[in-house]
C-alpha positions, 0 to 999 in steps of 0.5 A: 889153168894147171891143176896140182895135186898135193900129197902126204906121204904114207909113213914108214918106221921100224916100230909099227906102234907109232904108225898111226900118229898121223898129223896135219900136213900144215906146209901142204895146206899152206901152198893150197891156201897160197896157190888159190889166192895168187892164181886160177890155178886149181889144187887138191890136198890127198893124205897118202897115210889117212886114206888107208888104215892098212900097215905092211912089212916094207924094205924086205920086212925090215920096217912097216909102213901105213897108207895107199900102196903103189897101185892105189897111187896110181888110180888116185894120179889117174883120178885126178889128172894133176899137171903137176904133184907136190910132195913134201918130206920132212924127215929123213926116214921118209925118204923110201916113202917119197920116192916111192910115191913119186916113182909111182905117179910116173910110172903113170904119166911121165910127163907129170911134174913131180916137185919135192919139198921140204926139210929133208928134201932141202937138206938131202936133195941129191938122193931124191934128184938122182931116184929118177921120179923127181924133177925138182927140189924147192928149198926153203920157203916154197909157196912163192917157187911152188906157184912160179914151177906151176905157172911155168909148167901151164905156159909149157916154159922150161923148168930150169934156172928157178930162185929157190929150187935146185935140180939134176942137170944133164950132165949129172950135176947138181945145180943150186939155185939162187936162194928165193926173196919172198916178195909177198908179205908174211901176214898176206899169206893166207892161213892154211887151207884146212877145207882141203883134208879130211874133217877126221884130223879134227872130227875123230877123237880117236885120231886125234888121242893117237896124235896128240896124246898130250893135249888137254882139250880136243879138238887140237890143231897145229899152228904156225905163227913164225918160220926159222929160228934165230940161233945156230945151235949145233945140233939142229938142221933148220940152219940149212932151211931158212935163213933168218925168222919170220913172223905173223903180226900178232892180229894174223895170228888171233884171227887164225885162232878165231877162224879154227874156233868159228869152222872147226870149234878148235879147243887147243892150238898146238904151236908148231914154231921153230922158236915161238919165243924168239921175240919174248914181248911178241908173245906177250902181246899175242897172249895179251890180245888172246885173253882180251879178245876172250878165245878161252882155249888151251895152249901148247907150244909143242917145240918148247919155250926158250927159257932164258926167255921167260919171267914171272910176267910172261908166264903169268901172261901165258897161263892167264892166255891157256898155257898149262903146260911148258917144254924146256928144250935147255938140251943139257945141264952141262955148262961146257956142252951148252958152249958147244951146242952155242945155247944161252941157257943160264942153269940156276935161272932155269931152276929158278923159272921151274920153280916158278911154273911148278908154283903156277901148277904148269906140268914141267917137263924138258929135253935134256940131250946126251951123247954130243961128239966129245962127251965122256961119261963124266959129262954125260953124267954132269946132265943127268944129275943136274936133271935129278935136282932140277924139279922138273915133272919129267925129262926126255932124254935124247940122244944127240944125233947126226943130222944132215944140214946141222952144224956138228955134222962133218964132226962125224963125217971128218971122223968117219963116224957114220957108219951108215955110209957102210949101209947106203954102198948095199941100198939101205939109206934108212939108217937112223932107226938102226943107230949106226954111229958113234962117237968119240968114246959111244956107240949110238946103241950104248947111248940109247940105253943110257937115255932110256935109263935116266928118263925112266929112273928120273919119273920114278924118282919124281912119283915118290917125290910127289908121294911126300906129303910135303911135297904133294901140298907144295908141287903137286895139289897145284897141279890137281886142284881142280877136276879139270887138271886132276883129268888132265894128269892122270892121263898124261901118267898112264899114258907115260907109264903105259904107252908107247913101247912095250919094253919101255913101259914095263922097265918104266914100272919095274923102276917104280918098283924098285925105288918103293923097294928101296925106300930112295927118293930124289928131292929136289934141292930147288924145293928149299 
């Protein structure tokens, strides 16, 4: 019997207001849950962030990070004693916070195993390989390669040659495993093994405002009832982590739901699929089986609902199963650059189903993104002014980014547009929070402002649309026609227009200003 220790990182970022966000670590809780049902083997889930409140200057003072400093690392490895350590890494601004975990544990004990998983890591595995502290890198789905590394390591066997991992030979190369086939059955998971982190992620409310500032009803937690995504969309990277969706029958998922009720009084599931609503009557059926078994929850799907998906009925379905609110991710309102991204939407069908959930009182809001490789100001613009008619509550514009793993990656590299390359030569791989890149006719700084700019002026054009008596009885009363949702809206728009970024939030207000000087609202041609 080996013993793992299991541990999310402390999280590092340029801006130190948005440190405190502290979610979950869902993939770890999974391969605790996972571990414990297929072995004797004995786990423990430690949050690097949550067990210290403290932020500091890192990286020469360039960023800030909160959590367990390198000697804290240390007597919590000593403590514990593990075999083997997991660490995850989603996310490539992390990748200094991981290996500085793993540096530390073996500076403890260098016989440790430390393994790495995670998209980042899948991704971007010859950094964290060749830092010196990290032994293997699990790719994919990993509770099946987590266990079998863990096994392997109890019986003293070698570590090589693994479906699902990938390592550093001893020649200097890289060596890709043979992707692993689950053979375990999706629904003979176990659900995550909440048990094993603090009680604060669902006990204080004060961590859970900070990390869920949308949500409606606390407490909140994540949920996952799929894994992947069907599409191929330009942008995204989980293409390069999984290779086709996977699902939860309908029973697993409810059951999980029942269980967070019965241990945790769970209010709000906050659904953390990469594409929930990959299969439309799926979703019915679950939501369907949430209103019949009478769990009375709020509902949120966090990463958006596919809207080419959607009909009156699934959304009557979904209100009627907690859903209040709903996140468009159509990426863009320009029909060429939808071709590019390779994304079904269909635009006036989009403004059609918006209509509909504003009528159903949902807060409407989408991800509309600006910047795509090719795109001119005339294509830039084609979005933004299809987002001023669209009827939207709000927008977030975002900046189409270089990621590792997406598909329109080597554009940028085939271009020599990433200009971080220049950075990572003087040690400085955490070059997306200083946006160096470019493209075609932009730089990433240019493009910033220009989404700062539409998102702000879109929800000041949209408050003095809702100020129009005709539009308030329309669009807005079924959205506040009842305590309940009247709470619920005023604290999403202070939170909007007072949250966040301090330069945001004041160039948010002064927009509000400025169009109540100028007289200039924006109606909507959906409206009629």
């Amino acid at each position: 019997m080996a013993h793992a220790l299991l541990i999310k990182s402390t999280n590092s970022d340029y801006n130190k207001e948005y440190l405190p966000i502290n979610f979950e670590p869902l993939g770890l809780m999974y391969l605790s849950s996972f571990i414990k049902k297929y072995s004797q083997h004995t786990v423990a889930i430690v949050d690097a962030q949550a067990q210290s409140p403290e932020i500091y200057p890192v990286e020469g003072g360039a960023k800030f990070r909160q959590g367990m400093k390198a000697d804290e690392i240390i007597e919590l490895v000593r403590k514990h004693n593990p075999a083997v350590v997991g660490l995850s890494c989603l996310f490539e601004r992390l990748e200094h916070d991981v290996i500085d975990i793993a540096k530390a544990v073996k500076s403890y004990s260098p016989e440790i195993i430390v393994v790495l998983g995670g998209m980042d890591a899948s991704i971007r595995y010859e950094p964290y390989l060749r830092c010196g502290a990290v032994d293997l890198v699990v790719e994919g789905i990993g509770e099946e390669t987590f266990l079998e590394i863990v096994n392997a390591v109890e019986k003293g066997a070698a570590l090589t040659g693994m479906n699902g991992t990938i390592e550093l030979l001893a020649d200097g190369t890289m060596r890709k495993n043979p992707d692993r086939t689950p053979t375990v059955n999706f629904d003979d998971y176990p659900f995550p093994d909440r048990n094993a982190v603090p009680r604060k992620y669902y006990d204080n409310r004060t961590n859970q405002n900070v990390s869920y500032p949308f949500a409606r009803e606390f407490p909140a937690v994540l949920i996952q009832s799929s894994r992947g995504c069907g599409l191929r969309c330009a942008f995204c990277q989980i293409i390069s982590v999984y290779d086709k969706w996977y699902s939860h029958s309908n029973e697993y998922v409810v059951a999980e739901m029942k269980e967070c009720i019965e241990n945790f009084g769970t209010k709000e599931f906050i659904f953390l699929d990469d594409n929930f609503m990959w299969k439309p009557r799926r979703v019915a059926e679950i939501c369907q089986l949430i209103i019949d078994t009478k769990l009375n929850v709020s509902i949120d799907i966090m990463t958006g609902i596919s809207v080419w998906t959607l009909s009156e009925t699934i959304i009557d379905t979904m209100v009627k199963a907690g859903l209040y609110r709903v996140c468009l991710p159509i990426e863009s309102g320009n029909p060429d650059t939808l071709k590019f991204i390779k994304k079904p939407v269909d635009l006036e069908k989009t403004k059609t189903m918006i209509e509909y959930c504003n009528k159903k009182g949902l807060l409407t809001f989408a991800n509309l993104i600006i910047g795509f490789p090719y795109e001119t100001q005339k294509d830039i613009d084609i979005t933004i002014d299809w987002g001023k008619t669209s009827g939207l509550d709000a927008i977030n514009y975002f900046v189409a980014q270089p990621m590792p793993g997406a598909r329109m990656y080597a554009i940028y590299e085939e271009k020599g547009w990433l200009y971080h390359q220049q950075q990572t030569q003087i040690g400085d791989s955490s070059w997306r929070g200083a946006g160096v890149w470019r493209t075609e006719h932009f730089t990433s700084d240019k493009l910033n402002d220009m989404a700062a700019t539409a998102a702000s002026k879109y929800m000041a054009s949209r408050i003095l649309f809702f100020l129009q008596p005709r539009n308030a009885i329309r669009y807005l009363w079924p959205k506040i026609s009842s305590w309940r949702k009247l709470k619920y809206i005023t604290k999403v728009g202070f939170y909007v227009l007072f949250s966040g970024n301090r330069i945001s939030s004041k160039q948010r207000v002064l927009d509000v200003v400025k169009l109540f000087r100028r007289k200039r609202v924006t109606v909507p041609s959906s409206t009629g």
